[in-house]
KEZAPA-857602 format. One record per residue: residue in one letter; x, y, z of N, C-alpha, C in turn; residue number from 1. Coordinates in Angstrom, 2 decimals, decimal comma, m for minus. Layout:
<vexpas>
('a'; (X; Y; Z); (X; Y; Z); (X; Y; Z); NUM)
...
</vexpas>
This chain:
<vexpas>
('x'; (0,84; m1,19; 0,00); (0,00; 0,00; 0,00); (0,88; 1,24; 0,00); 1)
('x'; (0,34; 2,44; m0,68); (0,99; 3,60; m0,77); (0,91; 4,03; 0,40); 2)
('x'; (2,04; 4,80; 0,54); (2,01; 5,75; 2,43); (1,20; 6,56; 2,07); 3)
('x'; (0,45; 7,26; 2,93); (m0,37; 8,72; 2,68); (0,55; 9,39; 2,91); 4)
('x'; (0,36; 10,82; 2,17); (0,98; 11,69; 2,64); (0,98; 12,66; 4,16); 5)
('x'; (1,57; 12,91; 5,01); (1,79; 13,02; 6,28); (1,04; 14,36; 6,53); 6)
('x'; (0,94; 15,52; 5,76); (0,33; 16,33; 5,56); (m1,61; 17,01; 5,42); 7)
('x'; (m1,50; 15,20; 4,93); (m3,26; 15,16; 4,92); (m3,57; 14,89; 6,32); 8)
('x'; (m4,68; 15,44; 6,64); (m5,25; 14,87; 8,43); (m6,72; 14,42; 8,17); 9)
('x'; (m7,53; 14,51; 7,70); (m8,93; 14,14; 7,87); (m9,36; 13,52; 6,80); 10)
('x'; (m8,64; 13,78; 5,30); (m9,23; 13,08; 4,02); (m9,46; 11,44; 4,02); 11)
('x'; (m10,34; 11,17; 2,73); (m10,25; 9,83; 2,43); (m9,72; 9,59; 1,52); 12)
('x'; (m8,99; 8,31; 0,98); (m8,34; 8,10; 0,06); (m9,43; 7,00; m0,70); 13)
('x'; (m9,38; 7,26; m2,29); (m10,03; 5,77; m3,31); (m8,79; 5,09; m2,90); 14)
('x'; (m9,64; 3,76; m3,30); (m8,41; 2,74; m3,15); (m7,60; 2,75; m4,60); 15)
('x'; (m7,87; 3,81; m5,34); (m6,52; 3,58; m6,29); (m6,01; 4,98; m5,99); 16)
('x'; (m5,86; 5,44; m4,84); (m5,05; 6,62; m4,66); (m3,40; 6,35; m4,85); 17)
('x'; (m2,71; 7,21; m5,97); (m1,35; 7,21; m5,51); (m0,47; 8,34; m5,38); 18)
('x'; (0,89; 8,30; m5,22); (1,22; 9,70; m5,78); (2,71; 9,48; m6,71); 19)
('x'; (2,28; 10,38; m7,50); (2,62; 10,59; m9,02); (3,58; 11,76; m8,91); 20)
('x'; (5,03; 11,30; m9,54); (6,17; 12,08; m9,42); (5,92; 12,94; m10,72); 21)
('x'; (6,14; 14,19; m10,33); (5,67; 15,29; m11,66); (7,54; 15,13; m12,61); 22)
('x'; (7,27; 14,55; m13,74); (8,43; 14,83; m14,47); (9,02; 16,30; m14,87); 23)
('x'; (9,79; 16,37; m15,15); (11,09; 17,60; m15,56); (10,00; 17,95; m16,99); 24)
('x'; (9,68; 19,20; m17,43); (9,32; 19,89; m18,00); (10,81; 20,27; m18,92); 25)
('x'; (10,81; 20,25; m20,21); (11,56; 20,59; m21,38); (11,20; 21,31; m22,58); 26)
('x'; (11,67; 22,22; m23,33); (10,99; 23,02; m24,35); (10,32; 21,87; m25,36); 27)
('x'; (10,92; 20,66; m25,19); (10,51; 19,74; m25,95); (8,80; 19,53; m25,80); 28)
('x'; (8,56; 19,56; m24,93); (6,98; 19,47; m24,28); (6,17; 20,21; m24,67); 29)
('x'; (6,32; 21,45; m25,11); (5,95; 22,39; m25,31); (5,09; 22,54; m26,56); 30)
('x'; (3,42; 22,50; m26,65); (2,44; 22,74; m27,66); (1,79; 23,82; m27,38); 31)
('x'; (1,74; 24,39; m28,77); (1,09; 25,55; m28,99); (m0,25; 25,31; m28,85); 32)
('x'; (m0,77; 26,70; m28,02); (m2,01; 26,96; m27,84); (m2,78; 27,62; m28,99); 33)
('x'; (m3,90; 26,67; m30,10); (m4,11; 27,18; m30,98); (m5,10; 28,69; m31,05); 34)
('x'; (m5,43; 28,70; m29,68); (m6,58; 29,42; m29,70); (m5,59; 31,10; m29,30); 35)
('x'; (m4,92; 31,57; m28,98); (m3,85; 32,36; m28,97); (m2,93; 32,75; m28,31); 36)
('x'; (m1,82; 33,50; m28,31); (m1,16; 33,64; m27,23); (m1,23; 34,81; m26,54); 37)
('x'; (m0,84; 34,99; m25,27); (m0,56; 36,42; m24,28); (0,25; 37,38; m24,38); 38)
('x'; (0,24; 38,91; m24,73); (1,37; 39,43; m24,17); (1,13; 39,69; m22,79); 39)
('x'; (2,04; 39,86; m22,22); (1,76; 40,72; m20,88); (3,09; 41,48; m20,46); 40)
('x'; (2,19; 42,74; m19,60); (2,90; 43,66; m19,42); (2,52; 44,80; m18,05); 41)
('x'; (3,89; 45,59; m17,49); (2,94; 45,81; m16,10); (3,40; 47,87; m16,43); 42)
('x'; (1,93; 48,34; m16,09); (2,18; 49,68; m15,92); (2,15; 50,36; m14,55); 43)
('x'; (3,67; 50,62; m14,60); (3,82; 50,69; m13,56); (3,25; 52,28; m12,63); 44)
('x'; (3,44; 53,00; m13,69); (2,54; 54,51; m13,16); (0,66; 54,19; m12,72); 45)
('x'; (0,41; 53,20; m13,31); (m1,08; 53,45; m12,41); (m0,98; 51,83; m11,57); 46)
('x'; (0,61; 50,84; m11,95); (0,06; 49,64; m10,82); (m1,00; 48,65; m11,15); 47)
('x'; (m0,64; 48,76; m12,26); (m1,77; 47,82; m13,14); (m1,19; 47,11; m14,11); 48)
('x'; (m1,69; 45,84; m14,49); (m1,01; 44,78; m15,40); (m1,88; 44,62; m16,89); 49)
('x'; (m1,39; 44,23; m17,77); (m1,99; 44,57; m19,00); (m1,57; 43,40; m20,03); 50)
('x'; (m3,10; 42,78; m20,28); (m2,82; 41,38; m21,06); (m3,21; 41,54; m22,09); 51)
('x'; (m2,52; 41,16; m23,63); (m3,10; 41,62; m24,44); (m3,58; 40,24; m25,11); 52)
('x'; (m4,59; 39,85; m25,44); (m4,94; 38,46; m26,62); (m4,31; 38,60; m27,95); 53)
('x'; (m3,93; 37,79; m28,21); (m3,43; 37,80; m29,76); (m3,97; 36,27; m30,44); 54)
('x'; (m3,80; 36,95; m31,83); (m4,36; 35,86; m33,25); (m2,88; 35,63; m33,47); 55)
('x'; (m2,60; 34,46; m34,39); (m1,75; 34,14; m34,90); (m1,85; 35,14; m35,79); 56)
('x'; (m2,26; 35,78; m36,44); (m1,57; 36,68; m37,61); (m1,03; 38,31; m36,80); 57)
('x'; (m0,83; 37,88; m35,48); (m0,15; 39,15; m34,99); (m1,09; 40,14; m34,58); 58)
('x'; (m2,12; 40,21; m34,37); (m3,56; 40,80; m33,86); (m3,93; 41,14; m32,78); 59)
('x'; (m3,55; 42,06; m31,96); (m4,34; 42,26; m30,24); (m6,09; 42,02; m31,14); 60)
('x'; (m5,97; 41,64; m30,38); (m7,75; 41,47; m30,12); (m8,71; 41,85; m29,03); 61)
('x'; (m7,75; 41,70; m27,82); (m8,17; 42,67; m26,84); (m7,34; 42,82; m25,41); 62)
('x'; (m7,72; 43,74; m24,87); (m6,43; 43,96; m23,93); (m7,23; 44,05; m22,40); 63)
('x'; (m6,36; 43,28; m21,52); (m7,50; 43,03; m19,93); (m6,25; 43,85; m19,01); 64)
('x'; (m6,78; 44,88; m18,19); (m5,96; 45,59; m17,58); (m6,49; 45,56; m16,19); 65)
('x'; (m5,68; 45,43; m15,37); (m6,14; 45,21; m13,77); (m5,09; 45,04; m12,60); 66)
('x'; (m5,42; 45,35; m11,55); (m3,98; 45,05; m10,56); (m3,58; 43,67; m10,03); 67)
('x'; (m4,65; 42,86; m9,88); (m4,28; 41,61; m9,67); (m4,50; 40,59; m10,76); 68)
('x'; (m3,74; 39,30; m10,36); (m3,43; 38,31; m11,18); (m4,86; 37,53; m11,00); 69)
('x'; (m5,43; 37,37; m9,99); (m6,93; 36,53; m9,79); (m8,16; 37,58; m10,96); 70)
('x'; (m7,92; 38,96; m10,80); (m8,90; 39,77; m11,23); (m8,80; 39,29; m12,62); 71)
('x'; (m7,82; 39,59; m13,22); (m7,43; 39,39; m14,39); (m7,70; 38,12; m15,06); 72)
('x'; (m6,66; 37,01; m14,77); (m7,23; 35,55; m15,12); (m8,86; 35,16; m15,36); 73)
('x'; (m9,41; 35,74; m14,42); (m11,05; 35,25; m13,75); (m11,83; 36,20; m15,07); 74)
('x'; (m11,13; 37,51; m15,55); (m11,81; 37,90; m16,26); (m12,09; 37,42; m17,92); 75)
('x'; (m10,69; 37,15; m18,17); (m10,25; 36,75; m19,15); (m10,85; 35,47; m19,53); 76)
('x'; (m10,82; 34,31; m18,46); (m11,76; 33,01; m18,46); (m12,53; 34,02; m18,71); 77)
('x'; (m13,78; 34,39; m18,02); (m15,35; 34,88; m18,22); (m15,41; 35,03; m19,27); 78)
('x'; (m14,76; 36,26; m19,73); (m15,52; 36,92; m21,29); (m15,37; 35,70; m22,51); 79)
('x'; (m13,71; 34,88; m22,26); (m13,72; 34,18; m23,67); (m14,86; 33,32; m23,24); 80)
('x'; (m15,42; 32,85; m22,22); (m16,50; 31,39; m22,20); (m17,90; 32,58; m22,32); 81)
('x'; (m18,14; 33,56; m22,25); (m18,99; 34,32; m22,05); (m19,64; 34,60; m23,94); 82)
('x'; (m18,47; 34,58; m24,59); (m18,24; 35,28; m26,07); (m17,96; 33,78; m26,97); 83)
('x'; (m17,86; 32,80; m26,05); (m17,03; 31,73; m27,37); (m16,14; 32,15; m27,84); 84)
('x'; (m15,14; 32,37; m27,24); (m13,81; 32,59; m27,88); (m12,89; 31,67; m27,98); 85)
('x'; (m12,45; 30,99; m27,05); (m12,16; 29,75; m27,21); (m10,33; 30,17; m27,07); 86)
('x'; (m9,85; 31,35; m26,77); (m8,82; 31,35; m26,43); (m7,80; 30,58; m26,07); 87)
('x'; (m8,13; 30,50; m24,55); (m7,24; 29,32; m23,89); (m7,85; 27,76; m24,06); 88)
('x'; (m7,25; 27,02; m24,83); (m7,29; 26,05; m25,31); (m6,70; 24,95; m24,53); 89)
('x'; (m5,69; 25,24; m23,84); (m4,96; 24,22; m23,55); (m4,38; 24,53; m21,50); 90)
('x'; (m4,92; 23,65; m21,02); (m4,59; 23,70; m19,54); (m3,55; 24,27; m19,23); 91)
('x'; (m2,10; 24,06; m20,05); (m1,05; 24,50; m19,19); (m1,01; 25,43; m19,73); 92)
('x'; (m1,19; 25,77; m20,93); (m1,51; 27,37; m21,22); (m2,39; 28,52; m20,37); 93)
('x'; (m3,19; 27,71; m19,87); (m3,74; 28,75; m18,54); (m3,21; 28,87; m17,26); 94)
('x'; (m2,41; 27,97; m16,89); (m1,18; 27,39; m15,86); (m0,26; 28,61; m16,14); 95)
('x'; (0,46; 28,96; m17,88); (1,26; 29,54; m17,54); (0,92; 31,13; m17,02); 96)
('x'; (m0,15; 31,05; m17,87); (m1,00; 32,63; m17,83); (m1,17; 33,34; m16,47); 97)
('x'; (m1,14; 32,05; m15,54); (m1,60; 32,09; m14,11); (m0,44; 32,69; m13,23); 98)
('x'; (0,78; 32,01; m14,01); (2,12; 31,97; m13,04); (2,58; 32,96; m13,96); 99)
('x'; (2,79; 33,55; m14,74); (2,87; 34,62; m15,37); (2,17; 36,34; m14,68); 100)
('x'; (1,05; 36,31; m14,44); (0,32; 36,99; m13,81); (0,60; 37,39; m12,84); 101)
('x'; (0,94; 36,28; m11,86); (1,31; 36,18; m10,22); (3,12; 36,73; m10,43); 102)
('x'; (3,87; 36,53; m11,17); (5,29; 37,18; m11,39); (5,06; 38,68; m12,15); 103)
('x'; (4,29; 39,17; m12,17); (4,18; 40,85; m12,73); (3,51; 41,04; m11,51); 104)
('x'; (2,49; 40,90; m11,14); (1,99; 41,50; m9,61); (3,07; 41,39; m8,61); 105)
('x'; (4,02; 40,40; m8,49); (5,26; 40,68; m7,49); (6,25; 41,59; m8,35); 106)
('x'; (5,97; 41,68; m9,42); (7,00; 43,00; m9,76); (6,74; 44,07; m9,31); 107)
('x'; (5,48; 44,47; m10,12); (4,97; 45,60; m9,20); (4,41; 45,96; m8,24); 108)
('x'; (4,42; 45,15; m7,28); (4,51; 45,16; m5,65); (6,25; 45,60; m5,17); 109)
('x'; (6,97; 44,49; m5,54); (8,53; 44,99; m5,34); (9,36; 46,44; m6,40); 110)
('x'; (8,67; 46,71; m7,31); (9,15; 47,67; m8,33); (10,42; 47,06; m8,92); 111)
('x'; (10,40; 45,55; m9,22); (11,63; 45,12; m9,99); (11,11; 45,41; m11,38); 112)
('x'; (11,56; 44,75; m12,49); (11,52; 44,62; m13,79); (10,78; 43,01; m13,96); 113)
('x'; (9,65; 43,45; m14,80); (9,10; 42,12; m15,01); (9,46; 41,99; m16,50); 114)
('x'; (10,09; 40,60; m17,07); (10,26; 40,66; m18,03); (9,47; 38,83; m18,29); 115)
('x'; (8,54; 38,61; m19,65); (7,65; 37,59; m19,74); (8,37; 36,34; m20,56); 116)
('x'; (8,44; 35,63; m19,67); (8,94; 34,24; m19,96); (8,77; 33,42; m21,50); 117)
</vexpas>
């Protein structure tokens, strides 16, 4: 039987609970999100972060501006499921969008230089 993890206190486990070593991530892994990609960017005179949607033919399509990374993300989901847009296509593409987001809000909380991965 698998150990539980020491951390859990009250859960139940299925009996096919296990735990699953997350492999090493490589550019090799890496699929494009057909539905488009992000710029992002942080202004720092009003403290606000600024995502722009793009088409593959090089296209803002639209731009989500806000101080936090939850405001933002949450909005961005809404409108594309709101509009059928169909943007974010792909899970880790919203993964990165997420951890992307959350590293410009600690920029401009600390006033470093955010530069997008």
């Amino acid at each position: 039987m698998t150990e539980m993890p020491k951390w859990v206190k009250k859960q139940k486990y299925s009996k096919s609970f296990e735990v699953i070593k997350a492999k090493k991530y490589t550019n090799k892994d890496f699929r494009i999100d057909k539905g488009c990609y992000v710029l992002i960017r942080i202004y720092p005179d009003t403290l606000e972060i600024g995502v722009a949607i793009c088409d593959y033919t090089h296209t803002i399509l639209k731009e989500f501006v806000g101080k936090r990374a939850q405001d933002l993300y949450t909005s961005i989901f809404d409108y594309s499921q709101k509009n059928n847009k169909r943007w974010l296509t792909r899970l880790e593409h919203a993964a990165y969008l997420g951890k992307e987001l959350k590293k410009a809000e600690i920029c401009l909380a600390t006033g470093a230089e955010y530069v997008q991965e």
